[in-house]
C-alpha positions as CSV (number, residue, x, y, z in Angstrom):
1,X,14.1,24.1,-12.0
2,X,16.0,24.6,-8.7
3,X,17.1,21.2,-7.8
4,X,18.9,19.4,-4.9
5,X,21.7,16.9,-5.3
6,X,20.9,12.9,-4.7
7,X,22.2,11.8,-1.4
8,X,22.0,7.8,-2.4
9,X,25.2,6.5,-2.7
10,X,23.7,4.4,-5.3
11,X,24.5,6.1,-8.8
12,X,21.0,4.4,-10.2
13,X,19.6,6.7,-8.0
14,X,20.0,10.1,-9.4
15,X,17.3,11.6,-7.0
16,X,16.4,14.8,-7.8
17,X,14.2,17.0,-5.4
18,X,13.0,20.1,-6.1
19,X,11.8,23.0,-3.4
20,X,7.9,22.3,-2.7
21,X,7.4,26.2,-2.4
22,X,8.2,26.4,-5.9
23,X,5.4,24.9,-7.3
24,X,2.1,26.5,-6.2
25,X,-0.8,25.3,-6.9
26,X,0.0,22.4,-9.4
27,X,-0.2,18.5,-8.4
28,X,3.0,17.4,-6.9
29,X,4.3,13.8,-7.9
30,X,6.8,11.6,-6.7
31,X,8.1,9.1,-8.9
32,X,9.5,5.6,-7.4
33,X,11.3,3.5,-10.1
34,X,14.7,1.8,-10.1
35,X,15.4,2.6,-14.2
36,X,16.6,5.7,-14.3
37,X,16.0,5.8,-18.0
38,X,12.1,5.2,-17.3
39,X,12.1,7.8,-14.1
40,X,13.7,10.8,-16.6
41,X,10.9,9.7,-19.6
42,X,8.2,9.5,-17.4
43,X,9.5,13.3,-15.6
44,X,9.6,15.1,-18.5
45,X,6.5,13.8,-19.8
46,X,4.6,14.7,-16.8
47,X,6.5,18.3,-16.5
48,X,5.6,19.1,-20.0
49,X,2.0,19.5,-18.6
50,X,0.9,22.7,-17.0
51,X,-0.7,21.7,-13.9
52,X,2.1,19.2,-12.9
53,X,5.2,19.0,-11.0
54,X,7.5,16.6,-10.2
55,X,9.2,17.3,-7.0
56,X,11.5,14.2,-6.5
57,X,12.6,11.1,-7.7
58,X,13.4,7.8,-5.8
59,X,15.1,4.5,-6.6
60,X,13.4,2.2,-4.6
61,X,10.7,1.8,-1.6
62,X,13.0,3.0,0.8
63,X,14.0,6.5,-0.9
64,X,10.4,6.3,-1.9
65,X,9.1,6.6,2.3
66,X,12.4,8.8,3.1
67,X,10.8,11.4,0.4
68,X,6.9,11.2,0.4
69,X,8.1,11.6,4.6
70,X,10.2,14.9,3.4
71,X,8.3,16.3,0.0
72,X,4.5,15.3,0.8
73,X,3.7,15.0,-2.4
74,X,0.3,14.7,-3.2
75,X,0.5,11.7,-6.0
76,X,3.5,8.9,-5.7
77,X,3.7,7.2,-8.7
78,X,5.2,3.7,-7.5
79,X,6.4,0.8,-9.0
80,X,5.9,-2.1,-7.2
81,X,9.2,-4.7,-8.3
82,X,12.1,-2.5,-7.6
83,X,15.2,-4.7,-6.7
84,X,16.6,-2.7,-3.4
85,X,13.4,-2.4,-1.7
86,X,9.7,-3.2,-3.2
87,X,7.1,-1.0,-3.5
88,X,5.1,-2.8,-1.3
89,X,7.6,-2.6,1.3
90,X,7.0,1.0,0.5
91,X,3.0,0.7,0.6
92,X,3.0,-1.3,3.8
93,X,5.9,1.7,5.6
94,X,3.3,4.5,4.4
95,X,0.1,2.8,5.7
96,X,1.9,2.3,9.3
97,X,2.5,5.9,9.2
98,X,-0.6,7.1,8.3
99,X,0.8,8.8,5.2
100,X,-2.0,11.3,3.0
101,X,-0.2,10.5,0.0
102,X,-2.2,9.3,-3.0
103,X,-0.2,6.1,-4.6
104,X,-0.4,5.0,-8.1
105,X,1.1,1.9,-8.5
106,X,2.9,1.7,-12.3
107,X,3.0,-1.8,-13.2
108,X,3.9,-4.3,-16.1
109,X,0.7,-6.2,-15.7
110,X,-1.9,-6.8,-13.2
111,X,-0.9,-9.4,-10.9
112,X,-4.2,-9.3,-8.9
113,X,-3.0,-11.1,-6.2
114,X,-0.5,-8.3,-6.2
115,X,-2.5,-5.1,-7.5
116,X,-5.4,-6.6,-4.5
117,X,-2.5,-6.6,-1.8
118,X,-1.4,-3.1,-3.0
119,X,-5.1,-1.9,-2.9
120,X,-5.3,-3.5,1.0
121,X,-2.4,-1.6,1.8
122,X,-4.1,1.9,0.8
123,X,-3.3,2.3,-3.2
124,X,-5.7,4.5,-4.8
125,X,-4.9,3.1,-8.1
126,X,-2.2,0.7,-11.1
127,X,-1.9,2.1,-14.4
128,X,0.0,-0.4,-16.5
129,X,3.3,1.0,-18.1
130,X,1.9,0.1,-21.3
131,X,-0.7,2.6,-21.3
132,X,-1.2,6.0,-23.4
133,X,-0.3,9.0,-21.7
134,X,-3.6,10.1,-21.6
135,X,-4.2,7.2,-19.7
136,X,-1.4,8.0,-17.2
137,X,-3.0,11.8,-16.9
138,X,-6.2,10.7,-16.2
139,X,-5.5,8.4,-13.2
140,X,-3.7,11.2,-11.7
141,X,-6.7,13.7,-11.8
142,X,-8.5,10.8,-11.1
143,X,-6.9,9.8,-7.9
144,X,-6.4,13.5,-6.9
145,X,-10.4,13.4,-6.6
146,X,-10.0,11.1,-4.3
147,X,-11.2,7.9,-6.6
148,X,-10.0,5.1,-7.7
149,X,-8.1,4.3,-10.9
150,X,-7.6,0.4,-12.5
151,X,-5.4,1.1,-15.7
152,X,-7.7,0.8,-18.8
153,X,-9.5,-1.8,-17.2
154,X,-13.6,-1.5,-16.9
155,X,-15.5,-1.2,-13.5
156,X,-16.0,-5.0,-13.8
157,X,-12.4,-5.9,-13.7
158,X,-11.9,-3.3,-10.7
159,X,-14.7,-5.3,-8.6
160,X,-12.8,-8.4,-9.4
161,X,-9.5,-6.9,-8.1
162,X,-10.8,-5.8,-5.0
163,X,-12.2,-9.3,-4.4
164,X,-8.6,-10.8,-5.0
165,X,-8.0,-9.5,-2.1
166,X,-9.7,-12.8,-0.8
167,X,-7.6,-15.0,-2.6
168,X,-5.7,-18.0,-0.4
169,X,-2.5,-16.1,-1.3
170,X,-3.3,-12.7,-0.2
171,X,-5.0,-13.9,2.9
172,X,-2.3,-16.0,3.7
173,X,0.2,-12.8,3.3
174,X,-2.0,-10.6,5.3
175,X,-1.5,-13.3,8.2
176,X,2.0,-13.6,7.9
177,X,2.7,-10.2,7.8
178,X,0.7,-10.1,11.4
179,X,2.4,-13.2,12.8
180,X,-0.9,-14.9,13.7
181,X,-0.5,-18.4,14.5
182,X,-3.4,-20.6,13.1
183,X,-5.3,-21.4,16.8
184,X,-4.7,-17.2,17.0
185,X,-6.9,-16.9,14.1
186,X,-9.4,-19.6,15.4
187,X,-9.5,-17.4,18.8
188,X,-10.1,-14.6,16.8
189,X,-13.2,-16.2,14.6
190,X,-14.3,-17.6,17.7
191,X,-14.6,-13.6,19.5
192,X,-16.2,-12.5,16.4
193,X,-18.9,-15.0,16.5
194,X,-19.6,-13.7,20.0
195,X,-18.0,-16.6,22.1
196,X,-16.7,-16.0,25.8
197,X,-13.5,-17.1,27.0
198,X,-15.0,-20.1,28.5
199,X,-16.9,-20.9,25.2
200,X,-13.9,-20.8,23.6
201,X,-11.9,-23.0,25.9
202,X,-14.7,-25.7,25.4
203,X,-14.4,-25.4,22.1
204,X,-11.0,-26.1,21.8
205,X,-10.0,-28.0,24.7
206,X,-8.0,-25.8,26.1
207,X,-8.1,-23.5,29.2
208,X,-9.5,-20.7,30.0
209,X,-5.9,-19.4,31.1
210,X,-4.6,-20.1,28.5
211,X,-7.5,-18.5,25.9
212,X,-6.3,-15.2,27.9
213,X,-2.4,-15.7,26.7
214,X,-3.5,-16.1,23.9
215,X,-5.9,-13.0,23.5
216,X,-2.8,-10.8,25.0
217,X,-0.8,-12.2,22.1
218,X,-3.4,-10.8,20.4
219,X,-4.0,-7.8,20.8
220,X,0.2,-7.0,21.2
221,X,0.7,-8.0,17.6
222,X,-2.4,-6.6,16.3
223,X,-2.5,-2.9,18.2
224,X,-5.7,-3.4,19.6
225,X,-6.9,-3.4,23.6
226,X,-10.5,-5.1,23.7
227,X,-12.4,-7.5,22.3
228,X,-14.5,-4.9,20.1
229,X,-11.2,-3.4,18.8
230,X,-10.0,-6.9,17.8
231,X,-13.1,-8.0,16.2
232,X,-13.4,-4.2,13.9
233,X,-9.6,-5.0,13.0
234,X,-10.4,-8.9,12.0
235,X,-13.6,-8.0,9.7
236,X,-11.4,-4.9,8.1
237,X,-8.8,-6.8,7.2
238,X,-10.5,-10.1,6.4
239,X,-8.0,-12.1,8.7
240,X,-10.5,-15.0,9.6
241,X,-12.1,-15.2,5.9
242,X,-11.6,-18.8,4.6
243,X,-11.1,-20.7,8.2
């Protein structure tokens, strides 16, 4: 395998990257775990069979952007508690930048407020690093469909995941990471349900001025320019569930 050095300073690290040319026609994975000990296993497990590749190892979220940006892998195999930089810093880094990627998040158990978050932030699938290889092999082909993959769990337990992602918790992270203030959110229920500025100033007591500061604030920290926009965003990402 022609390989590249590492350029982490970080001796757990021990990237290696391999020429995408070289690999032709086989899936091309991208592992993300800070145990070096794990990321070799797992790399020689996965190059052992015929239509796989592994074209780069990182040590955390961060290396694990830098090199699905630079490799575009097709699979990222990504653990999500690394100690530098998580792999959901990673997730929510590849979802701004509209990455094709397919992630597999490798985890010790399912969290589901965690695995749901992960899932929100464009996951295709967890396998839990207790599972059977074949397990592990199957999620790949799986995800490279295009479907999803929830470890050896059943189709129940993968509806129940997905509707973790309207637990308090994960709602409440979703916010945050949006900086919405609470009357923000009330503003935006209150646009969804189809009420006008001045409906909505009633409603609150406030001004009609001052609904329109805070619909700018709005739709500055949310990326969106209307009030159609902002109410796709809100239902998408569930902001106002719960109010």
């Amino acid at each position: 395998m022609s390989a590249f050095p590492s350029h982490s300073d970080d001796p757990r690290s021990a990237v290696q990257v391999i020429d995408p040319h070289t690999v032709g026609d086989k899936i091309r994975i991208l592992i993300a775990d800070d145990h070096p000990i794990f990321r070799d296993g797992l790399r020689k497990l996965l190059e052992a069979e015929q239509g796989l590749s592994v074209v780069g190892e990182a040590a955390d979220g961060e290396e694990a952007v830098k090199y699905v940006r630079q490799l575009e892998p097709d699979i990222c195999l990504l653990d999500l508690v690394m100690r530098r930089s998580s792999g959901l810093d990673a997730l929510r880094e590849l979802a701004i930048s509209h990455s094709t990627v397919s992630t597999i998040v490798l985890a010790a158990a399912i969290e589901k407020d965690q695995i749901g978050m992960a899932f929100q932030l464009g996951a295709r699938g967890v396998v839990l690093k207790e599972s059977a290889t074949q397990s592990l092999l199957e999620s790949i082909a799986t995800v490279k469909r295009g479907d999803y993959w929830v470890g050896r769990e059943s189709v129940p337990t993968l509806v129940q995941v997905l509707r973790s992602l309207q637990s308090p918790a994960v709602r409440e992270e979703r916010r945050t990471y949006f900086n919405l203030t609470r009357r923000e959110l009330q503003v935006i229920a209150a646009v969804a349900g189809g009420y006008t500025n001045r409906d909505i100033a009633l409603k609150f007591s406030l001004s009609e001025q001052t609904v329109k500061h805070h619909l700018t604030h709005i739709f500055d920290k949310l990326g969106v320019s209307n009030r159609l926009e902002l109410v796709i965003f809100s239902i998408s990402h569930r902001l106002t569930d719960g109010l």
